[in-house]
N, C-alpha and C positions, 0 to 999 in steps of 0.2 A: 585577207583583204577586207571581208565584210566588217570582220571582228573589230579592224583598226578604224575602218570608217565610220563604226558606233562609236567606238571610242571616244573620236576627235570629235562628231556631232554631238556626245554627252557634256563633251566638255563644254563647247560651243555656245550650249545650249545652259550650261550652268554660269559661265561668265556672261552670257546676254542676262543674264537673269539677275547676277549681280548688280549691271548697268544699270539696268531697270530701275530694283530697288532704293540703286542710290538717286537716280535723276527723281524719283519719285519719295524720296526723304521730307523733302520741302515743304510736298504737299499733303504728307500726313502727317506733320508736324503741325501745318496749318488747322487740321480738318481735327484735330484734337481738340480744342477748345469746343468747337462746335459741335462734337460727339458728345461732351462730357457735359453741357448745358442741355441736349436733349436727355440724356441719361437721367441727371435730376431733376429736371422739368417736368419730362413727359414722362418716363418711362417706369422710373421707380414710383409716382405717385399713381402709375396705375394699378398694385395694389390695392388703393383704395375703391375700385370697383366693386369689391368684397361686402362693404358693407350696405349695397345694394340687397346683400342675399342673405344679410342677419338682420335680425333683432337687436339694432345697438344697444348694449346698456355699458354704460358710462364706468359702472364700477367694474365688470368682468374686462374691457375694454374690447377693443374690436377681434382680435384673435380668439376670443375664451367668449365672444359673443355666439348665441346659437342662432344656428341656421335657420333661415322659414321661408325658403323657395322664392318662390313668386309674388309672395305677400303684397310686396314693398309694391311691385305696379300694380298689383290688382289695386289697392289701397291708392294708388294716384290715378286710377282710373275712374275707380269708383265717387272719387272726388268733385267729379260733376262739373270740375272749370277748366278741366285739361282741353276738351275740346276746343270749348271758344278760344284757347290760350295757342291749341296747334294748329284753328284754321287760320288762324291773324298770322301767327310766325309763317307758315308755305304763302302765304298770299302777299304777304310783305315781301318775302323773298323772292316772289316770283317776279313779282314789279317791280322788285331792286332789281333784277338779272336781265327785266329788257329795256328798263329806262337806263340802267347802269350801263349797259352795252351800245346803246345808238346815239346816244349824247355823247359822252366820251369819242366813240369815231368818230361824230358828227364835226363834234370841235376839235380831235386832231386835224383831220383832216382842213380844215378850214384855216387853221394855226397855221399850217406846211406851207398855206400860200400869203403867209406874211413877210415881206422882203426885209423889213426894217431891223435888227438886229437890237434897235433899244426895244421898240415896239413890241417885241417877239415876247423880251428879258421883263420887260414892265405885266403882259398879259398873262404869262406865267408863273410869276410872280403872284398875281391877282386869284388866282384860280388854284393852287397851290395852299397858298397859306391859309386857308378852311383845313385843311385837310392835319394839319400842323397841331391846330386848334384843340384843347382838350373838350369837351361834350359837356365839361360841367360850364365853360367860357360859353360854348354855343346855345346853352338853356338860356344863359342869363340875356343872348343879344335877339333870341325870340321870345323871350318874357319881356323885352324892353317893345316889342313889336306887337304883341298878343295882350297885354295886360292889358283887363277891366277898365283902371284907374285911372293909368300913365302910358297907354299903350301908343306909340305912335300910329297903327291903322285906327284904333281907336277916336283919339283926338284928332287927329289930323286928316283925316278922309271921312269914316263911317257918321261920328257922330256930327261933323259939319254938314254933311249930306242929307243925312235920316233924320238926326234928331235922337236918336239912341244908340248905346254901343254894344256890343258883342261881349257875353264872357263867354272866351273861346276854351277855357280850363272847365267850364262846365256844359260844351255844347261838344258831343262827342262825333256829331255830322263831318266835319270841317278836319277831323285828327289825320283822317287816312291821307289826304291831298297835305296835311301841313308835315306829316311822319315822310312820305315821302320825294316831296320837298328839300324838307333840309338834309336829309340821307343823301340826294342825287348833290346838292350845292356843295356839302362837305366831302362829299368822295370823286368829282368829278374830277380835280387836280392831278388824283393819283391816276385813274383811267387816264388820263391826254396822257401823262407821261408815257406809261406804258405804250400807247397805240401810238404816241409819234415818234418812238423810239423804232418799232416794228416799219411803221411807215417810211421812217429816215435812214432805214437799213435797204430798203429798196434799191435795187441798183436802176440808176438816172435813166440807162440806154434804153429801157423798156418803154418812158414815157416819152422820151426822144422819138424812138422808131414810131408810135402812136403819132405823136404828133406829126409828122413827116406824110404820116398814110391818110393823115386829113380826118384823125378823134379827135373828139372834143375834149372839153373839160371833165364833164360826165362820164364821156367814153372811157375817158381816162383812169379814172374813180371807178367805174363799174367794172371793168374788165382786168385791171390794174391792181391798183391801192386795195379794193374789198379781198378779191381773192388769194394774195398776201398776208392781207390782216387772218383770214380764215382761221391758221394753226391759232394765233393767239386768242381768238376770238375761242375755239374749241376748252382752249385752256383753264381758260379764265369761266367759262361755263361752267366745267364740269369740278373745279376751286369751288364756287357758286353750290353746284347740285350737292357737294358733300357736306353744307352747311345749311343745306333747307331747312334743318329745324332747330336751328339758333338763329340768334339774333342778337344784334348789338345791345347790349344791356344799357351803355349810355343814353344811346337815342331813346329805348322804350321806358325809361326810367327817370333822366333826370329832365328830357324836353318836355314831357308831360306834367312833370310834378309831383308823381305818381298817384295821381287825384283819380280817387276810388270811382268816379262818377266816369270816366274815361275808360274802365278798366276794361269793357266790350270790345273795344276796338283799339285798344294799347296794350293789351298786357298779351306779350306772349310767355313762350315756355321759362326763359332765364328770368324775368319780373315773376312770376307765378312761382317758379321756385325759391324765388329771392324772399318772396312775400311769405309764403309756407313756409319755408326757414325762420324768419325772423318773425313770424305770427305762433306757431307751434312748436321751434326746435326740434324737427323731424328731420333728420341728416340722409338718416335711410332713405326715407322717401325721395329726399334731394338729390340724391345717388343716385337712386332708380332714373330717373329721369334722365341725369347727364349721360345713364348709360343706354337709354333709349336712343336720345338724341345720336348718339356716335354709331350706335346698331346703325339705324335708317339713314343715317348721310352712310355710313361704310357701303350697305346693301344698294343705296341709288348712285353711287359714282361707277363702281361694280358694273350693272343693268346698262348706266350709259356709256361706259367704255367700250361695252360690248357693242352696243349699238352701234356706236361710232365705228368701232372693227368694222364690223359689215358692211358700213357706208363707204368711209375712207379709211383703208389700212395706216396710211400713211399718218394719220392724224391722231390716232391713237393717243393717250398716255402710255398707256402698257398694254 
């Protein structure tokens, strides 16, 4: 009796399995494309790490290049601008991660209590299309706003006011507030969507029964709406902490102009390797870097997932 009842559960267990496979046909048929674009994307060019740890020479090529350890970062260390180039990149980013964070909720939330349905489609529309924008478009509509010559703060405020104008490409006071400026007005589109998507996923009853118990609107928001937002907010953080030490290369490169007099408080790690590249043709070196960079975002997402464990399990990534 036991032997037959294995049986018929082996079999059971082999036509559920069948089913499976097939209801699940679809979807790895779908998830092909997308496996085979990270394969060649990401995966196979990560070989090229390798020449982080040789001596490139051009005629042996990279295989038949020899080895020299550590060279390559001592050699960008020793360089004397990595510094300035990695306090700007974490501090850039750090300001991106909490102006990027409280503006975005700030104006989802604010959007959620718009009634008008054109009104909604018009402001979204508004706030959206920066984001659309390619960086080399966005240089040129804060070069139309910042220039010396033709600038309209220029012309049309400072020097009818003062009597003199501003050159903002060579005053590098003014970069940090203008770097992240147009970072938050250009990414700010994409944050609403996310949070008012999160927000709009909310089920109604909860602010209903609030309302009913005699909360405010605030009440609402603080007890409600924020605590909701939380997992996504966790998300998008620790998205954030695994790229502390990149940076947009559009924004540090082409809003600037890459005007050497700027370079203190504009140029971080990707412009400094951009520049090392294309000043000395040192690829190794350039390597080294982008493998720093991926070490220390891998090691801090790591540290704060764990953190996060201990806090809230729940919230985790992994």
């Amino acid at each position: 009796m036991t032997m037959q009842a294995s049986a018929v559960s082996h079999r059971i267990r082999r036509k559920r399995r069948k089913i499976n496979w097939k209801k699940a046909g679809a979807i790895y048929l779908m998830l092909l494309p997308v496996m085979g674009y990270f394969i060649l994307n990401n995966y196979i060019p990560m070989y090229g790490i390798t020449i982080a740890f040789r001596k490139l020479n051009y005629r042996l090529g990279i295989l038949n290049s020899p080895f020299c350890g550590l060279d390559n970062f001592k050699y960008l260390i020793d360089s004397g601008n990595l510094g300035p180039a990695l306090r700007n990149t974490i501090l850039y980013n750090l300001a991106f991660m909490v102006i990027g964070t409280v503006f975005p909720i700030t104006v989802a939330i604010l959007f959620n209590e718009i009634r008008s349905k054109r009104a909604k489609t018009l402001y979204q529309t508004a706030t959206l299309l920066p984001y659309l924008m390619s960086m080399v478009i966005v240089s040129y509509l804060v070069f139309a706003f910042l220039s010396a010559d033709t600038g309209y703060l220029n012309k049309s405020i400072i020097e009818p006011m003062t009597g003199n104008t501003i050159t903002f490409y060579q005053e590098k006071q003014y970069w940090p507030f203008i770097l992240i400026f147009v970072n938050q007005w250009k990414s700010i589109g994409f944050g609403l969507v996310l949070y008012l998507s999160a927000i709009l996923g909310i089920d109604r009853e909860f602010y209903e029964a609030a309302y009913l118990d005699g909360a405010g609107k605030w009440q609402q928001i603080r007890y409600i709406t924020l605590p909701f937002l939380k997992p996504m907010v966790i998300t998008m953080t620790l998205l954030s902490i695994s790229k502390i030490c990149n940076s947009d290369f559009g924004l540090f490169y082409q809003i600037p102009k890459n005007s050497g007099t700027l370079y203190p408080v504009t140029q971080t790690i990707d412009t400094y390797v951009y520049n090392a590249l294309m000043n000395q043709n040192n690829i190794a070196m350039s390597s080294a870097a982008s493998v720093f960079q991926a070490i220390v975002g891998f090691v801090l997402v790591i540290i704060s997932n764990s953190v996060i464990r201990r806090i809230s399990k729940d919230d985790a990534i992994f």
